[in-house]
ZAGU-20286 format. One line per 8 residues: their letters; for each residue x, y, z of N, C-alpha, C, O. Coordinates in pm, whole numbers. Each point is the difference from the previous one (the first is absolute). Last residue first. Example, Ala and Ser with C-alpha at 12.3 -4.5 7.8 and 13.67 -1.06 7.14 Angstrom:
BEGIN
sa	1285,-225,708,82,119,6,-77,109,73,51,111,17  -22,-683,-24,-89,119,0,90,120,0,104,-2,66;
# end
This chain:
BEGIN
xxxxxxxx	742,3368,1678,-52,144,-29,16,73,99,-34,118,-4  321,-533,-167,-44,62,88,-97,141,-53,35,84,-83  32,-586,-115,35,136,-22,-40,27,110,-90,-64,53  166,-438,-255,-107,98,95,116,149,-1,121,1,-18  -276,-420,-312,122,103,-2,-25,72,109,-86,85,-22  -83,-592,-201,-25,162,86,103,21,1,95,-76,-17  -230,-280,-385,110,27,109,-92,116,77,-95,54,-57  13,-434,-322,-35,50,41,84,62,151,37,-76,89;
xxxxxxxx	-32,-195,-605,27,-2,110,-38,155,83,12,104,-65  -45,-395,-477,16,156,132,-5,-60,107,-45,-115,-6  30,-217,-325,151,49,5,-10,137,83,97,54,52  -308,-533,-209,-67,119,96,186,63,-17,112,-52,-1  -255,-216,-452,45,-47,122,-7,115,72,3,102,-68  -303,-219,-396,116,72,76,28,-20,152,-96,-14,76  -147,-320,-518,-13,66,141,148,66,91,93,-58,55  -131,-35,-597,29,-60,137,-63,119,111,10,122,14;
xxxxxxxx	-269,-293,-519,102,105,93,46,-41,88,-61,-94,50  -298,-103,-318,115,-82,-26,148,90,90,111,-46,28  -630,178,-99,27,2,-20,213,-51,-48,76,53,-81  -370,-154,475,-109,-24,-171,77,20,-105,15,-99,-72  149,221,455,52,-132,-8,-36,-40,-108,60,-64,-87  -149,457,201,134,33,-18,6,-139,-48,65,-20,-102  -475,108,334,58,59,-199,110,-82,-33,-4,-94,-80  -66,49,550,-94,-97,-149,36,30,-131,44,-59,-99;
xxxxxxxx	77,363,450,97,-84,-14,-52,-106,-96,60,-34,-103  -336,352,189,129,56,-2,98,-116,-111,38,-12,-117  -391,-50,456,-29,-44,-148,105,92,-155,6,-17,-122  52,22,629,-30,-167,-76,-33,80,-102,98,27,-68  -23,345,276,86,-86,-18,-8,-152,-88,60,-42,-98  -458,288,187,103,57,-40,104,-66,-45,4,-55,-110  -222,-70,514,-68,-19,-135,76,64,-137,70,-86,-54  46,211,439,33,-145,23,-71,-58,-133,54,-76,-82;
xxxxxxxx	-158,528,200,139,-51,-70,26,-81,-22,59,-12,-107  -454,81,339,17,37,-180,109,-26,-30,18,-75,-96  -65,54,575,-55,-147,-51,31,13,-134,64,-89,-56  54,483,254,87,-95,3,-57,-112,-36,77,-72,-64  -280,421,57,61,-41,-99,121,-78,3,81,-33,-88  -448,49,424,-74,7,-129,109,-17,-81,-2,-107,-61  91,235,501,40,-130,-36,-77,-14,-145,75,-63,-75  12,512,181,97,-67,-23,-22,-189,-2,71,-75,-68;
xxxxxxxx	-470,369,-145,61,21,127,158,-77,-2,26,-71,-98  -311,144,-257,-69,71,60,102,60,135,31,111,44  205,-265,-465,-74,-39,63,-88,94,107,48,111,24  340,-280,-494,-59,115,121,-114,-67,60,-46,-103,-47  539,-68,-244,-161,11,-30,-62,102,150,71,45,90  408,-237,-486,-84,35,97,-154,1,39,-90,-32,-77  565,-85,-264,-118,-48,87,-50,47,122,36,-52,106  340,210,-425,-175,-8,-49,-108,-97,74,-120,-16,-22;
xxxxxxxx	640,-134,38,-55,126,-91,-112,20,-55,-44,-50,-103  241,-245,513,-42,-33,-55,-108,154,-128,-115,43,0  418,-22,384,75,-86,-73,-80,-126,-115,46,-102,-49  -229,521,354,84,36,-98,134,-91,-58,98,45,-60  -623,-10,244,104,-103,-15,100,29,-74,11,-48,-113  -430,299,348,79,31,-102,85,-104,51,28,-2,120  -453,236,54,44,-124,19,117,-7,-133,-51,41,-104  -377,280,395,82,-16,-136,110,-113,20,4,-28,120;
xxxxxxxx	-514,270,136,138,-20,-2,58,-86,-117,-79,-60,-72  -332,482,143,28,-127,9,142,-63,46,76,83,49  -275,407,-79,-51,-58,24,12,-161,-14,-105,-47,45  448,321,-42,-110,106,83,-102,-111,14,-6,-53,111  449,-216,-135,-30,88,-91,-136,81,115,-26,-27,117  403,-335,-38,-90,84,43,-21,88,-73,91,83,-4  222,-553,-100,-20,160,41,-139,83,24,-70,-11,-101  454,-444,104,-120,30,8,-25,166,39,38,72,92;
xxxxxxx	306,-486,-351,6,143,86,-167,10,0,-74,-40,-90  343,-454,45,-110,118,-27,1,120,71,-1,8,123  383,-494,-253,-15,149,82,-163,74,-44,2,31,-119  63,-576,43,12,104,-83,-21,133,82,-114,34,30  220,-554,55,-52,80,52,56,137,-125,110,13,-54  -182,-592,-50,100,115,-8,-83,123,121,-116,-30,28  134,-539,-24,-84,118,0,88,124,0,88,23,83;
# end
């Protein structure tokens, strides 16, 4: 089972979901768990294409760090 990094973002009125090791897959949602279930969805079938289509499935390559700053 691969894990794929998701940034999740807060928009005014909904939230947003972006797989940036997977180009162009994203999706939004009412609420944060809403798009997090969407993504997951997303993703698969994402990845279906890719297979449908004979493509290699790309390997997780972002990684995720904090930086703490003093304010």
């Amino acid at each position: 089972m691969k894990q794929y990094v998701v940034f999740h973002e807060k928009g005014e009125h909904n939230w947003g979901a972006i797989v940036p090791d997977l180009p162009g897959c994203v999706s939004i949602g009412d609420t944060l768990e809403e798009v997090q279930e969407n993504v997951k969805e997303a993703i698969a079938l994402y990845l279906e294409v890719l297979v449908e289509r004979g493509d290699s499935i790309p390997q997780p390559q972002t990684q995720v760090g904090f930086v703490e700053i003093a304010a």
